[in-house]
C-alpha positions as CSV (number, residue, x, y, z in Angstrom):
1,X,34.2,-30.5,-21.4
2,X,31.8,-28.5,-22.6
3,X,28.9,-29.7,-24.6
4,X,28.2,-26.8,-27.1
5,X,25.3,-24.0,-26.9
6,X,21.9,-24.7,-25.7
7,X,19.9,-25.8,-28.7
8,X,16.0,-24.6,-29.2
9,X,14.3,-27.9,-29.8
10,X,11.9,-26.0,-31.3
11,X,14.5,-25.9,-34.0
12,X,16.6,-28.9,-33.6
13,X,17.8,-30.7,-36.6
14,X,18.6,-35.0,-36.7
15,X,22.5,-34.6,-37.4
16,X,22.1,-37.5,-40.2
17,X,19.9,-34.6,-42.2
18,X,22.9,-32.9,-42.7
19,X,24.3,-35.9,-44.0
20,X,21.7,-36.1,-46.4
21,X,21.9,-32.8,-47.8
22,X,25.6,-32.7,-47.6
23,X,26.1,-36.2,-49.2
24,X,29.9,-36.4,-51.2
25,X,30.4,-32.4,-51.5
26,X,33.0,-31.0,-50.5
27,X,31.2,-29.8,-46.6
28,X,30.1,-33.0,-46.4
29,X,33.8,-33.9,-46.6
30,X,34.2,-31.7,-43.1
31,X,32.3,-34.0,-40.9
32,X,30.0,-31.7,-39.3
33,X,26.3,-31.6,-38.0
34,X,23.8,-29.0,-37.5
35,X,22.2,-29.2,-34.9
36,X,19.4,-26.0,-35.0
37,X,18.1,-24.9,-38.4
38,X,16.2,-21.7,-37.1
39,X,15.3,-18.4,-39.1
40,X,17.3,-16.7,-36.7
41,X,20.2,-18.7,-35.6
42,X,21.6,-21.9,-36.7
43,X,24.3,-23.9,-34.7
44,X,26.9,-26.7,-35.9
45,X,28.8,-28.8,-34.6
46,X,32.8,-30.5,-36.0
47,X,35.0,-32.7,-34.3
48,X,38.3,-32.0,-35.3
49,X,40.5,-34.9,-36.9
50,X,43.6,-35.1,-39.1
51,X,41.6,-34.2,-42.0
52,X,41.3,-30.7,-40.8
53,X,45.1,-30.5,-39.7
54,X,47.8,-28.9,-41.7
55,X,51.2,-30.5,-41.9
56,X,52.1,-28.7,-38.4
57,X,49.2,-29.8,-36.7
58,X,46.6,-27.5,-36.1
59,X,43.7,-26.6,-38.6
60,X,44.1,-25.9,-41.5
61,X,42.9,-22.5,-42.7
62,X,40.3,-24.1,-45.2
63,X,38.9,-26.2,-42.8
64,X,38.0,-23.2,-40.3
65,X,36.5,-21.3,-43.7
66,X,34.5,-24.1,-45.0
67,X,32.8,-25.0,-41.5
68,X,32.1,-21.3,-41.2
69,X,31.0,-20.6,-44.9
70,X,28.2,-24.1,-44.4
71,X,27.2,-22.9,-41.2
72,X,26.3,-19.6,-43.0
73,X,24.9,-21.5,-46.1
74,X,22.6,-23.4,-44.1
75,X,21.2,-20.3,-42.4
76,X,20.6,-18.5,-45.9
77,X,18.8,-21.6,-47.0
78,X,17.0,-21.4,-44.5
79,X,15.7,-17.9,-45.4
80,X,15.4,-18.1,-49.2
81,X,12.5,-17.5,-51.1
82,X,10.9,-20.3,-52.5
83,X,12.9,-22.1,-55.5
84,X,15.5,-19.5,-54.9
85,X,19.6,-20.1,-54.4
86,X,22.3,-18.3,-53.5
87,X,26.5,-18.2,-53.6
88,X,29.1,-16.8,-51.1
89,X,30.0,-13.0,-52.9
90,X,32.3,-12.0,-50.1
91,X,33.8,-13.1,-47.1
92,X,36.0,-11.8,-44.3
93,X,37.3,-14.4,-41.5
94,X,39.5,-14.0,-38.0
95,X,41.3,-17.0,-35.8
96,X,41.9,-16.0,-32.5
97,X,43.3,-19.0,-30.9
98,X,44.6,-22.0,-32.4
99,X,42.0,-25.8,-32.9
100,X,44.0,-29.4,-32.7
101,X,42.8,-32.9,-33.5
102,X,40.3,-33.5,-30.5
103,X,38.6,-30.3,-30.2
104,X,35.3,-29.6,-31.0
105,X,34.1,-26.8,-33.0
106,X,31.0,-25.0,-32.6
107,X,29.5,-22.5,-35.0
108,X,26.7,-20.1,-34.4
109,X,25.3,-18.2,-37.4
110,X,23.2,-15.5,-37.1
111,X,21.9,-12.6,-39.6
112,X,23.2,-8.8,-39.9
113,X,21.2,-8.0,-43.2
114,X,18.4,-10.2,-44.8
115,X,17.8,-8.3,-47.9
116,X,15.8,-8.9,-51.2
117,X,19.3,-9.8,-53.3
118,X,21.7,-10.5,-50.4
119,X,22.3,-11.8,-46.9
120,X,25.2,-11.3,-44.4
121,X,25.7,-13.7,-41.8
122,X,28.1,-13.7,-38.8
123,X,29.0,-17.1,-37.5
124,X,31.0,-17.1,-34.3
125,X,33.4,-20.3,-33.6
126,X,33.8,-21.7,-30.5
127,X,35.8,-23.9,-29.0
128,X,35.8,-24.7,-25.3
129,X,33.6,-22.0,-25.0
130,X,35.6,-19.7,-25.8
131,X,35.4,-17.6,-29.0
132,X,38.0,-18.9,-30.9
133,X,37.5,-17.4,-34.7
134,X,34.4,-15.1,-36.2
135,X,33.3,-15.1,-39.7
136,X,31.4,-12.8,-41.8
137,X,30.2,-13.6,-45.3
138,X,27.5,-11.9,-47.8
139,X,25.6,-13.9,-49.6
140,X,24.3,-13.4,-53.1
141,X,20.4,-14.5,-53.8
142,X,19.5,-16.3,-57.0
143,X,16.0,-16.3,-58.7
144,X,15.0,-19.6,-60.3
145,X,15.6,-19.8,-63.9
């Protein structure tokens, strides 16, 4: 089996920080972990259980989204301005081969546009190693109040 990208330990994250940060919300509902927080790439990791099944036993739709969509929250974090935010404007996402209870998920985020108002960021899912959904979101940047 295989045991995810390579991870820069220049950049490597303690999984329990994204416990932290995630706390009761609803990603910290998914389970997962990331595992580098770097200004150019971050990786995550989700093992797949019944919580992320539909009725028919593969993952649920949501489940593939809202790994995807935290993966690329966690990279825009990582590149806000100071005392900044920021909120998913738009999102486009593709599965290309189904996920059971068992597998593990990899996601590896990396930016197409870092702008002054907005970011796009293209996480790629893998499972097995194999490319098994890509996602593509734009990201809206908040100044403090």
């Amino acid at each position: 089996m295989w045991d995810g990208p390579a991870i820069n330990p220049e950049f490597a994250l303690d999984p329990d920080a994204t416990k932290r940060r995630e706390g009761t919300t609803f990603p910290g509902f998914l389970g997962f972990h990331v595992l580098e927080w770097g200004p150019e790439r971050v990786v995550g990791r989700m093992e797949l259980d019944e919580r992320h099944l539909h009725p028919g036993g593969y993952v649920q739709g949501g489940a593939w989204v809202g790994f995807a969509d935290s993966i690329a929250g966690w990279a825009t974090s990582r590149n806000l301005p100071q005392d900044w935010k920021f909120t998913t404007a738009e999102m486009k996402f593709n599965v290309f081969r189904a996920a059971r209870s068992g597998d593990v998920m990899y996601g590896v985020a990396k930016p197409l546009h870092r702008g002054k108002r907005t970011q796009v960021w293209e996480v790629e899912i893998l499972v097995d190693e194999i490319l098994s959904a890509n996602f593509i979101c734009t990201q809206m940047l908040l100044p403090p109040k």
